[in-house]
Structures are given as structure tokens and as C-alpha cells.
BAFI-3210 file (N, C-alpha, C; in Angstrom, 3 decimals, decimal comma, padded with zeros to 6 digits):
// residues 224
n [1|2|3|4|5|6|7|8|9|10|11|12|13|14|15|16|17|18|19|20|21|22|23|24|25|26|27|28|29|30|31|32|33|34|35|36|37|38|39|40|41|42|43|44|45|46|47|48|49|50|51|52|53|54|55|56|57|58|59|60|61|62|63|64|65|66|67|68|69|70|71|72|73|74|75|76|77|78|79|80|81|82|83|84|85|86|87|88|89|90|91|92|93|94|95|96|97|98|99|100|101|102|103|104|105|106|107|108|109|110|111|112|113|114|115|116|117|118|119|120|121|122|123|124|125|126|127|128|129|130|131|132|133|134|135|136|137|138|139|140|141|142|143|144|145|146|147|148|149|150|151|152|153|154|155|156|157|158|159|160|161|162|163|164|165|166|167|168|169|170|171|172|173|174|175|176|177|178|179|180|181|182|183|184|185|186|187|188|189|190|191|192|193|194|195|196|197|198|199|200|201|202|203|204|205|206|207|208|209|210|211|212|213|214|215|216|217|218|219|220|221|222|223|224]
n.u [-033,727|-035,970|-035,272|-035,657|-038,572|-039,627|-038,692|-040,070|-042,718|-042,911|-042,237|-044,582|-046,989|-045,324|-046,413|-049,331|-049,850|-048,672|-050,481|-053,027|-053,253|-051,053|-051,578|-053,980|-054,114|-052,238|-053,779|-055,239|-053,825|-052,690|-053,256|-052,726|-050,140|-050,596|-051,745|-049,789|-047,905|-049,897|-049,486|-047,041|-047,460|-048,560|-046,941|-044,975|-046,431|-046,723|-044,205|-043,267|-045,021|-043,984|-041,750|-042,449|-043,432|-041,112|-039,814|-041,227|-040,900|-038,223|-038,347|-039,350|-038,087|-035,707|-036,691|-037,082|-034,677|-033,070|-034,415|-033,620|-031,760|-034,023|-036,040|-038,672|-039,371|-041,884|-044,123|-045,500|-047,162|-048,931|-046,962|-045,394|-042,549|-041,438|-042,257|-041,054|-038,361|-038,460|-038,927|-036,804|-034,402|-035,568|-034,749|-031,582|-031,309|-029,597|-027,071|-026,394|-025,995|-024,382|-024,633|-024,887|-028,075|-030,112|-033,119|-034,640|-037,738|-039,644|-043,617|-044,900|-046,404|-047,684|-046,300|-045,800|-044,116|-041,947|-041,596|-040,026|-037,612|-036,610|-036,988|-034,464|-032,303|-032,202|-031,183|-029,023|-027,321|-027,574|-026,703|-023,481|-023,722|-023,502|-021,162|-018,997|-019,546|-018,781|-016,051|-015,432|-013,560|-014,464|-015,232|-017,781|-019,639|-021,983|-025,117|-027,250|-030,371|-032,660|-035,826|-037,703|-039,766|-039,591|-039,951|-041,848|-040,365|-039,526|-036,979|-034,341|-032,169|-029,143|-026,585|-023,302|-020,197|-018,584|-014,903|-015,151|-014,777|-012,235|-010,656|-010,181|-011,486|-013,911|-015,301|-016,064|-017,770|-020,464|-020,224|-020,435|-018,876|-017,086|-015,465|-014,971|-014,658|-013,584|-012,492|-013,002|-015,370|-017,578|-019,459|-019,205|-021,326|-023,846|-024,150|-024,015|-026,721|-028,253|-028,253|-029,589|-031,820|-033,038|-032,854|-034,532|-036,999|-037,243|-035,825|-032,543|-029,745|-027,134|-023,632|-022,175|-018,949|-016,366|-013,395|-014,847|-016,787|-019,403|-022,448|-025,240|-027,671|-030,828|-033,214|-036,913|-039,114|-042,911|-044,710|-044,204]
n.v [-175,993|-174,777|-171,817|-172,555|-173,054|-171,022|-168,971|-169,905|-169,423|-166,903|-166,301|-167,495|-165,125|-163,120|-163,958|-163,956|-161,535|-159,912|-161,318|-160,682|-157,625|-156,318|-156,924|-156,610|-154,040|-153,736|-154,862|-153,183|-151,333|-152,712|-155,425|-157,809|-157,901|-158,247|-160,673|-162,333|-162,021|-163,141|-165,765|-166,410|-166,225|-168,557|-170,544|-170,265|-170,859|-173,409|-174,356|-173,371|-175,053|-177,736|-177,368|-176,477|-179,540|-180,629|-179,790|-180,327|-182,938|-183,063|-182,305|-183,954|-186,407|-184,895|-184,551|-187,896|-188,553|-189,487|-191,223|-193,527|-195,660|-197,110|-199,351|-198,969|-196,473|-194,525|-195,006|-197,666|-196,965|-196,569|-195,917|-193,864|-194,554|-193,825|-190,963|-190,240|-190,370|-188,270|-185,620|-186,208|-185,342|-182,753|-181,786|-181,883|-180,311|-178,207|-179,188|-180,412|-178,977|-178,750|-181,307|-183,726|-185,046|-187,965|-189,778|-193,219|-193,684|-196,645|-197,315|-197,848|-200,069|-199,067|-199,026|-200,557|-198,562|-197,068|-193,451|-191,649|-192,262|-194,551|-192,587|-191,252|-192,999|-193,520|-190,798|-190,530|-192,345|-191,136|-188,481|-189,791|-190,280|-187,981|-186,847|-188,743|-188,563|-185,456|-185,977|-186,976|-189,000|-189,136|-187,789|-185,394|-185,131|-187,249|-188,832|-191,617|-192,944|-195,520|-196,819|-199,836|-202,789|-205,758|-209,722|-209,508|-207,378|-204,242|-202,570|-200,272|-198,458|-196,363|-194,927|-193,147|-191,761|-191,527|-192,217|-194,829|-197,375|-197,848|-201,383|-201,630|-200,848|-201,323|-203,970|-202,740|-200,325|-200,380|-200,129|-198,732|-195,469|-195,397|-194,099|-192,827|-189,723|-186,971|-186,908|-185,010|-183,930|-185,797|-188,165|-190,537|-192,170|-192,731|-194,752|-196,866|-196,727|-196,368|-198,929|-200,543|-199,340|-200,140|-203,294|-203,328|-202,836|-205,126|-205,298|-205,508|-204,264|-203,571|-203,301|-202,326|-201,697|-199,772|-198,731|-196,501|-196,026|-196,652|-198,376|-198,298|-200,708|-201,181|-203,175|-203,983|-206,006|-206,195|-206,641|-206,528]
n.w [018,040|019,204|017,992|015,515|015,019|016,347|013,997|012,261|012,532|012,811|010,030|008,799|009,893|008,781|006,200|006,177|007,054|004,253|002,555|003,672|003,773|002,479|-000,161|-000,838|-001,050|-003,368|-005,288|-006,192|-007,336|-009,375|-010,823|-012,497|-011,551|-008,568|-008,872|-009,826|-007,284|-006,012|-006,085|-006,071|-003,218|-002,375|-003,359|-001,592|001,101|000,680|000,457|003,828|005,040|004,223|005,605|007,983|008,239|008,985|010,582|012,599|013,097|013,381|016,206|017,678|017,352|019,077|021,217|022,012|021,950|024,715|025,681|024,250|025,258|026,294|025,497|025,439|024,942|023,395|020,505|018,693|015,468|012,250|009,414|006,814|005,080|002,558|003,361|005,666|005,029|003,409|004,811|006,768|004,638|004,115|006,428|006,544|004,043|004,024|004,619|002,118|-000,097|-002,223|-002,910|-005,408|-004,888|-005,497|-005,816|-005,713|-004,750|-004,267|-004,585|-001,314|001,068|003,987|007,030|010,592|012,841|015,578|014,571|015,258|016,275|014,264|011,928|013,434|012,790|010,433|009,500|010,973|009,397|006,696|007,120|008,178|005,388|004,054|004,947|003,726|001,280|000,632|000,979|-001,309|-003,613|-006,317|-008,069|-008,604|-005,313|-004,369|-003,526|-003,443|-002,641|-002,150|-001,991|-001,732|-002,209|-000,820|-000,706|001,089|003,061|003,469|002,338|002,639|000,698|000,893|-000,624|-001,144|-002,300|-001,708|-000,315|001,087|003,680|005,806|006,169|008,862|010,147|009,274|010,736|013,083|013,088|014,150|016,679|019,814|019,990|018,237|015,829|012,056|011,525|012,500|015,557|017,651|016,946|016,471|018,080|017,559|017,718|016,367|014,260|015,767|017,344|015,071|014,722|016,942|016,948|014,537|014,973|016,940|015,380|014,594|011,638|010,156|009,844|007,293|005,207|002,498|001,087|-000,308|-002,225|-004,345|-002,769|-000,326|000,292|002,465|004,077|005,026|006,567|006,939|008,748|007,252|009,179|012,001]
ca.u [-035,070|-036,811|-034,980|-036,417|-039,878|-040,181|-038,779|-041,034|-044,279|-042,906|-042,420|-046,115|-047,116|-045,580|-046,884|-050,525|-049,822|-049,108|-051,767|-054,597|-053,177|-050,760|-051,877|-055,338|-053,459|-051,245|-054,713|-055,965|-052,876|-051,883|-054,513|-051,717|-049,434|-051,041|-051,931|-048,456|-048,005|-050,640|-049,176|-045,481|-047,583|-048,862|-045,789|-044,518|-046,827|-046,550|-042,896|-043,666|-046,071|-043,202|-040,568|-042,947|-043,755|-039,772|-039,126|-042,056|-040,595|-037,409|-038,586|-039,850|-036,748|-034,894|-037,277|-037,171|-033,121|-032,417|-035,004|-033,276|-031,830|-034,879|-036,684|-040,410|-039,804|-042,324|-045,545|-045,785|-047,964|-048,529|-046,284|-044,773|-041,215|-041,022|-042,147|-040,103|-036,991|-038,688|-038,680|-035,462|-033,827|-035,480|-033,630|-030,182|-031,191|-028,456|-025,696|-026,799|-026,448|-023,431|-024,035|-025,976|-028,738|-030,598|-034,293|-035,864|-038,666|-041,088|-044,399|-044,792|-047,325|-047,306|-045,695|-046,186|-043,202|-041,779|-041,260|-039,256|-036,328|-036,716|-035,888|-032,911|-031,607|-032,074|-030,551|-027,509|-026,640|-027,373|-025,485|-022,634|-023,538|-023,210|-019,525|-018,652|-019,531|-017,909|-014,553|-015,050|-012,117|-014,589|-015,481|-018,721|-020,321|-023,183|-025,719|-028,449|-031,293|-033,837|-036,514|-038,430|-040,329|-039,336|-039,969|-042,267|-039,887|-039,398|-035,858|-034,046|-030,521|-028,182|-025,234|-022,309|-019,793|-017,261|-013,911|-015,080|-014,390|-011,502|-010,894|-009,654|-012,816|-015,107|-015,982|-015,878|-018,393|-021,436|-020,143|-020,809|-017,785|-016,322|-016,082|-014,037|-014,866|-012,887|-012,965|-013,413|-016,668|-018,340|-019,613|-019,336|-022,892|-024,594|-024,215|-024,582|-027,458|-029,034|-028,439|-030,251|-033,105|-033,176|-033,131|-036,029|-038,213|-037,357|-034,769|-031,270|-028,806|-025,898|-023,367|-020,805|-017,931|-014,886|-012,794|-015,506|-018,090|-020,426|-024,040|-026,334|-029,135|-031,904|-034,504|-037,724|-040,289|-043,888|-045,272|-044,036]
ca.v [-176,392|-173,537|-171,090|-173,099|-173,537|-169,401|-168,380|-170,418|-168,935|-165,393|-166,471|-167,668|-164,332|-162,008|-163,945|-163,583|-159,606|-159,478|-161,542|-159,367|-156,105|-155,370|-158,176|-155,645|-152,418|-154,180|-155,037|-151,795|-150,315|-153,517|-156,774|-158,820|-157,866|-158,989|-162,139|-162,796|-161,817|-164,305|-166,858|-166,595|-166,543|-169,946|-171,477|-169,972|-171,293|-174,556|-174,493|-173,645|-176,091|-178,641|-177,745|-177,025|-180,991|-181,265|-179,162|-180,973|-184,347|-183,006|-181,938|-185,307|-186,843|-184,868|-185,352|-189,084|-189,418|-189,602|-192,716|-194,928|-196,921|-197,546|-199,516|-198,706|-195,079|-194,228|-195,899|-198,025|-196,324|-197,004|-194,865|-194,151|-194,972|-192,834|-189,587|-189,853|-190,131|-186,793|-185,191|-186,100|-184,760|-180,955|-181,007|-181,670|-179,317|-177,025|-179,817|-181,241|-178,123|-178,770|-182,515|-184,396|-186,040|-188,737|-190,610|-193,845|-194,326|-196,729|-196,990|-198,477|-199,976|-198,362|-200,158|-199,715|-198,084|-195,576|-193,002|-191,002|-193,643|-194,763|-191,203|-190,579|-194,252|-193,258|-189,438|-190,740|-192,645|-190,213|-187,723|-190,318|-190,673|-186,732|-186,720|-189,518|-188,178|-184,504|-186,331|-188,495|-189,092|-190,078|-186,480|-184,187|-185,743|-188,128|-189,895|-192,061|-193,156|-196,062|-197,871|-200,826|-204,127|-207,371|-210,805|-208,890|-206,529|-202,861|-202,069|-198,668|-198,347|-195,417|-194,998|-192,582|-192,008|-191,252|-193,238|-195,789|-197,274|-199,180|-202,642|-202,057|-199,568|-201,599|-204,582|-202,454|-199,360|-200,154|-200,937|-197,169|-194,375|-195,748|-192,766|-192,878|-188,982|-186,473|-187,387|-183,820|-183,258|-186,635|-188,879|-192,297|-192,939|-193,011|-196,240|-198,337|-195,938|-196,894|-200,340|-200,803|-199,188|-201,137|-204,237|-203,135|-203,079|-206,325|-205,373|-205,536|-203,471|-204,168|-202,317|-202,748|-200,510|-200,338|-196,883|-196,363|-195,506|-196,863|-198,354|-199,203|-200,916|-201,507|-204,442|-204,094|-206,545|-205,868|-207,418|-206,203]
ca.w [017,660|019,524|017,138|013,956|015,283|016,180|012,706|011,579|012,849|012,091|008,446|009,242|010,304|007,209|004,609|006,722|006,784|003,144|002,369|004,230|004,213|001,370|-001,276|-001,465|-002,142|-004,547|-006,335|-006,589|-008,665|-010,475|-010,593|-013,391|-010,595|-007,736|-009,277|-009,664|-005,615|-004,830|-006,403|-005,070|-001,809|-002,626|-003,304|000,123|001,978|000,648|001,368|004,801|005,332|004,485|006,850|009,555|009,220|008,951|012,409|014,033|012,956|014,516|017,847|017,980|017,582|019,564|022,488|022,295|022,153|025,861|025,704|023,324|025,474|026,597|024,449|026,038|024,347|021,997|020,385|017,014|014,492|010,747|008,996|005,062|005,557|002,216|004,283|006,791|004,075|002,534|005,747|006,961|003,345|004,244|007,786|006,013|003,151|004,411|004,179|000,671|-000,679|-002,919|-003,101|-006,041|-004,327|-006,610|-005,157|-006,175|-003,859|-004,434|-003,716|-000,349|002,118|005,713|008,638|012,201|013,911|016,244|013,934|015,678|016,151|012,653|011,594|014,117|012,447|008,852|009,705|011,292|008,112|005,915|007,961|007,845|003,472|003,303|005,183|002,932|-000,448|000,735|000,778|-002,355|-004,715|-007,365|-008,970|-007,423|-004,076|-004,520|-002,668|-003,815|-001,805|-002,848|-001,105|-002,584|-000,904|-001,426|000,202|002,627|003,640|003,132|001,612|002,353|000,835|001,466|-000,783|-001,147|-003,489|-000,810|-000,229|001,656|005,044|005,436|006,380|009,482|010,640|009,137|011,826|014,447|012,756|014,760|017,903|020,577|020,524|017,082|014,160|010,954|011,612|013,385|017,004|018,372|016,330|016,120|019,040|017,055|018,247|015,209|013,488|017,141|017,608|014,585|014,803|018,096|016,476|013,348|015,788|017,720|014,717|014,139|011,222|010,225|008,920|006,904|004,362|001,055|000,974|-001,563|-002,894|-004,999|-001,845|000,625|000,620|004,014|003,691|006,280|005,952|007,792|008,314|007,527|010,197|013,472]
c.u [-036,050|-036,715|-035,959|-037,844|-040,349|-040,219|-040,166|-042,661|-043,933|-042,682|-043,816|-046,779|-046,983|-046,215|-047,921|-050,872|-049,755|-050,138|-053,161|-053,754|-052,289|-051,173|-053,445|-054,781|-053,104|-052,485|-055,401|-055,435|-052,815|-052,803|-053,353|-050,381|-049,425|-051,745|-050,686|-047,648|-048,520|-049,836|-047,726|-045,936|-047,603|-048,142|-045,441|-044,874|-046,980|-045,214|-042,333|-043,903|-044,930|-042,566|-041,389|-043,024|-042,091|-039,001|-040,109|-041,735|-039,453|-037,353|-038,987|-038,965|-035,957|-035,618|-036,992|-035,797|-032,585|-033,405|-034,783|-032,618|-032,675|-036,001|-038,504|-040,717|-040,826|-043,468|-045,129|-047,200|-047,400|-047,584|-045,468|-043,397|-040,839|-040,919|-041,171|-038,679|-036,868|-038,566|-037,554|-034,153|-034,444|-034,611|-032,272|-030,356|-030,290|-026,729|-025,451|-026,409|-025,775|-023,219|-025,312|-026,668|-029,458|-031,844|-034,392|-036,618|-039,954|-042,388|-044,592|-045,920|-046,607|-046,942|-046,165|-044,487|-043,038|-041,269|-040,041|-037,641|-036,360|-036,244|-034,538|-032,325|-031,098|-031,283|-029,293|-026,622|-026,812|-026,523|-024,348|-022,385|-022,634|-021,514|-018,742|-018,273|-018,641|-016,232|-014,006|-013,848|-012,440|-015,610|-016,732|-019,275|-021,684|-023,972|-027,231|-029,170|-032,562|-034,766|-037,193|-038,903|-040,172|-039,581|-041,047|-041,205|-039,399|-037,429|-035,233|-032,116|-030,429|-026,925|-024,686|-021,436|-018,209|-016,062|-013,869|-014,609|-013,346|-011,293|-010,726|-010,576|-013,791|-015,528|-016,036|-017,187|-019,895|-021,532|-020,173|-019,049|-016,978|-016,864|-014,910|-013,876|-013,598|-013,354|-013,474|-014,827|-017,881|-018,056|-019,547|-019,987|-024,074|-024,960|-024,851|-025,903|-028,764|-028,719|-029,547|-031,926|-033,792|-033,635|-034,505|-036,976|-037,849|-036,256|-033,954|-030,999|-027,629|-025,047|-022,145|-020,028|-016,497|-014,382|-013,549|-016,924|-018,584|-021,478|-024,633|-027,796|-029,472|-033,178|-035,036|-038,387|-041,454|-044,676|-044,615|-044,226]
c.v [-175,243|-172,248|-171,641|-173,157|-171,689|-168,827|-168,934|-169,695|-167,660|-165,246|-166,194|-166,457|-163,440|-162,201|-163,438|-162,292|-159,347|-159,746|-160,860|-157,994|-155,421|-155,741|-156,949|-154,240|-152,589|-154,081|-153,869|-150,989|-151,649|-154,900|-157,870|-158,732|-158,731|-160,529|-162,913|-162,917|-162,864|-165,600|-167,113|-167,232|-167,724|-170,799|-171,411|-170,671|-172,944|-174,855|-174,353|-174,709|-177,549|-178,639|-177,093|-178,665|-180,992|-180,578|-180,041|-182,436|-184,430|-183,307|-183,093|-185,907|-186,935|-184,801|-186,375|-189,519|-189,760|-191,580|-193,963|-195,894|-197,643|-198,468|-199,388|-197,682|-195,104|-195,207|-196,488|-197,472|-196,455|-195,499|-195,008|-194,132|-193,508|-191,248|-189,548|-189,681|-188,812|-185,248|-184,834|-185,277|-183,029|-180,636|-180,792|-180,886|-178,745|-177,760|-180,245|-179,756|-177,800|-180,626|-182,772|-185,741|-186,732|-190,156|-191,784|-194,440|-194,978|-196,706|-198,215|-198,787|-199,473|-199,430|-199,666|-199,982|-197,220|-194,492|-192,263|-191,507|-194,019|-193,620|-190,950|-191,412|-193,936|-192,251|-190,079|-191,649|-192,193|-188,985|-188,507|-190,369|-189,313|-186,660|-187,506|-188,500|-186,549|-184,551|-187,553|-187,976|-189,687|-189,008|-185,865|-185,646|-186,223|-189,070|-190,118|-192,799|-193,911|-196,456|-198,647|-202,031|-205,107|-208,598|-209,641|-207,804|-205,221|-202,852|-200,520|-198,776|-196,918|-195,095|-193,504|-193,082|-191,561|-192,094|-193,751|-196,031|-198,685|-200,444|-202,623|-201,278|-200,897|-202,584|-204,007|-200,524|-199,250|-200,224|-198,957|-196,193|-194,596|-194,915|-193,068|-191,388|-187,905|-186,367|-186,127|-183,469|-184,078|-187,619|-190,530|-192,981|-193,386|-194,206|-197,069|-197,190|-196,522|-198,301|-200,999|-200,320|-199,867|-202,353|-203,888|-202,955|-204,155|-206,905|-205,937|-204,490|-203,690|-203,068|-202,737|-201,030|-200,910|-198,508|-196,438|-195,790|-196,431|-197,098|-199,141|-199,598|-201,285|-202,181|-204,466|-205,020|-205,984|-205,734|-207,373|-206,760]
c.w [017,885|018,629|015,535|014,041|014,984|015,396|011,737|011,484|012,509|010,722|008,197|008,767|009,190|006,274|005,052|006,501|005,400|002,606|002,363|003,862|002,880|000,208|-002,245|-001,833|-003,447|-005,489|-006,731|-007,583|-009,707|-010,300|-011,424|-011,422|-009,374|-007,750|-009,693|-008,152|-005,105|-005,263|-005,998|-003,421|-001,213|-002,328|-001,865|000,792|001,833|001,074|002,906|005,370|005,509|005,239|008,244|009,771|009,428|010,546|013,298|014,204|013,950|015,941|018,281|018,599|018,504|021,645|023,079|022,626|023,458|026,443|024,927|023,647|026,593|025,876|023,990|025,844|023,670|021,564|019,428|016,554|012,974|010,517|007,648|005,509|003,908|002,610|004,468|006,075|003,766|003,148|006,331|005,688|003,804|005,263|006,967|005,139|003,045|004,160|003,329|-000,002|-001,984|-003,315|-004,209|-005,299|-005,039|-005,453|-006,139|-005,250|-004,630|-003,839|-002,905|000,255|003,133|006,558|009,718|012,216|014,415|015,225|014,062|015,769|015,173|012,072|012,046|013,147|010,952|008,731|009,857|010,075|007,050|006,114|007,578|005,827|002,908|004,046|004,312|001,909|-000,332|000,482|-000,623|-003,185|-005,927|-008,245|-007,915|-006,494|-004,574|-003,500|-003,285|-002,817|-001,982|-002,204|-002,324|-001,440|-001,709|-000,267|001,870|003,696|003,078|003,045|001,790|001,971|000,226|000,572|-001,069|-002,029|-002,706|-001,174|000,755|002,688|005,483|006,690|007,668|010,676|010,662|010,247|012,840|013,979|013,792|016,027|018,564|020,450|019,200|015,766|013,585|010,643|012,416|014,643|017,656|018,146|016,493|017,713|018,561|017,804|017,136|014,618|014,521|017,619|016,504|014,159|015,591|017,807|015,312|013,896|016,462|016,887|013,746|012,796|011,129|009,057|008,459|005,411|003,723|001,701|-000,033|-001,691|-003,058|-004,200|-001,190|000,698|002,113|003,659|004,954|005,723|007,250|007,433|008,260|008,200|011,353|014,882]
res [x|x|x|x|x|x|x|x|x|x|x|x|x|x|x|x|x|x|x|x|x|x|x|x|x|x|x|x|x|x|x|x|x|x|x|x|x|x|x|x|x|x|x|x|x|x|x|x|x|x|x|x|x|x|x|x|x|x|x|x|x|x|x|x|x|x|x|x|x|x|x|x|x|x|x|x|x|x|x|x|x|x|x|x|x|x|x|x|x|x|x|x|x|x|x|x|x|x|x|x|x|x|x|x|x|x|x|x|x|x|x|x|x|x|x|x|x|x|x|x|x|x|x|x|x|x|x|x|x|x|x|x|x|x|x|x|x|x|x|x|x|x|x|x|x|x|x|x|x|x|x|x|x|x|x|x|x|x|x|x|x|x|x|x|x|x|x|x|x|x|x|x|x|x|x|x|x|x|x|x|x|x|x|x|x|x|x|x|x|x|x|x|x|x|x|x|x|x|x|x|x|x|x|x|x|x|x|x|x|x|x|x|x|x|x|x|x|x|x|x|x|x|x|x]
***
């Protein structure tokens, strides 16, 4: 985290220096030029701007995890449940990078929750979507990702295009130390991790599976 935060500010930092210091030379020989300069800068710094919120969402996160089974961690505050999806999608950036990812978010009212736990919950089954779809047997890796509100409750489903979790996994997926993963790598905390958080905002979570892949859905109430 400390590594991602520091690059971060020294990214910060060069564009700042070209900005002031070489951005005005540049304009002195070449003005088409340097108006092409500023405008890369632009973009930059808007791309910045995003994964600073996406490291500061982190650090959040990874603050709060030693308090989850606590349930007195953390505040409720309104919050876009689509963010935090949009957010969580730049951290994995790096593991998506070969997978077709596919959105339909709609538009949402804000909820109150801990955000921070709400993210880990959503991460750890998207984490679980992207190991899925890496091993699918049903052509390139896929994961789609919808939200919508119905009956007063906010909607987030999860799917994968993986090969599925079989019958003999599945009642036993959310329960603590249980991975369909390779045991050396994976703590099979995830799922009973975000269960317990799903539950604490009043939630549930539940999930299809067949050859064909994997969807989780999570149903919040509005009303907290």
C-alpha cells in the first residue's frame, strides 16, 4: 500500500515539473506542440486522480480488516454502491488485464454503509469471478457485473464464465478456511468474510453455478 501511495505522489510531482517548467519551453519552440503536451497532461492527471481515490479506498480497507470480526468497526455513511464497484475494478486492473470485463450499472440511490467492508465483500468475489473466468472451458474469460434496485433493495450480481463450483464445494463455500483454490495461495476467507459483511448490512448473499460459470448476487436493503 505504502509502495502505491508514494509512486503515486511522485507521478504527482513529474507531471507538476513538466507542467511549470518544461510545458513553457516546449511553448516557445512549438505552441501546436505544446498544446498537444497539455492535453496528454490532462488526461494524466485525470487518471491519477482516479487511482489515487482507488489506493485511498484501499488503505481503507486494508486498515479495517483486522476489525471485521468486530462488528463496531467502522461508521455507516451514504454511499454509491456503483463507485465503490468502479473503484474496486481499478485495484484489480492488473488481473483483468486479459479478461473481458462487461458493466451494467444502474442508476442508484445512496445507502448508508461501512464502505470499507462493503468493498472488501464485493473484492473478494470478484477476486474469486477473475480466478473463475481464468480457468473457463467456455472460450476467452468473462465477467459481467450489474447492479439495479428492485423491491427496495439494491441488487449487485457478479458472474463468471468459469467452470463452476461443484456440487460437492458448493454447501460448504461460505463457511471460514474453505477454497475451491489452491490451498497454498488462498486463505478460503473470502466468501465467509463476505458473507458476515453482507449480513451486517442487513443483506444476503446467494449464488447459481453450472459448467457454464458462476453468478453471486448480494441484496441490500435501503433502509438500514
Amino acid at each position: 500500500i505504502d509502495f502505491l501511495y508514494n509512486n503515486n505522489q511522485d507521478i504527482e510531482k513529474s507531471i507538476m515539473l513538466i507542467q511549470e517548467e518544461i510545458l513553457p519551453q516546449i511553448s516557445e519552440l512549438d505552441s501546436k506542440i505544446a498544446t498537444k503536451v497539455e492535453s496528454a497532461i490532462q488526461n494524466t492527471f485525470s487518471i491519477n486522480n482516479q487511482f489515487q481515490k482507488a489506493v485511498n479506498r484501499l488503505i481503507t480497507i486494508m486498515q479495517t480488516l483486522p476489525g471485521y470480526s468486530d462488528r463496531g468497526t467502522g461508521h455507516m455513511m451514504t454511499n454509491d454502491i456503483n463507485d465503490i464497484i468502479e473503484e474496486i475494478l481499478l485495484v484489480v486492473a492488473g488481473k483483468v488485464k486479459y479478461i473481458e470485463i462487461s458493466k451494467n450499472l444502474a442508476e442508484l440511490p445512496r445507502i448508508k454503509c461501512i464502505s470499507s467492508q462493503l468493498s472488501q465483500a464485493i473484492l473478494n468475489i470478484i477476486d474469486n469471478a477473475i480466478y473463475a473466468a481464468r480457468n473457463t472451458m467456455s472460450g476467452s474469460p468473462k465477467i459481467k457485473i450489474s447492479t439495479k434496485l428492485e423491491d427496495n433493495h439494491i441488487i449487485i450480481s457478479i458472474c463468471d464464465n468459469g467452470p463452476g463450483i461443484n456440487q460437492e464445494m458448493a454447501p460448504l463455500i461460505y463457511q471460514a478456511f474453505t477454497t475451491t483454490k489452491m490451498q497454498n495461495k488462498h486463505s478460503g476467507m473470502g466468501l465467509n468474510v463476505a458473507m458476515r459483511v453482507v449480513i451486517s448490512h442487513q443483506g444476503t448473499i446467494s449464488h447459481n453455478t453450472s459448467i457454464d460459470g458462476t453468478t453471486f448476487t448480494i441484496k441490500l436493503p435501503m433502509n438500514i
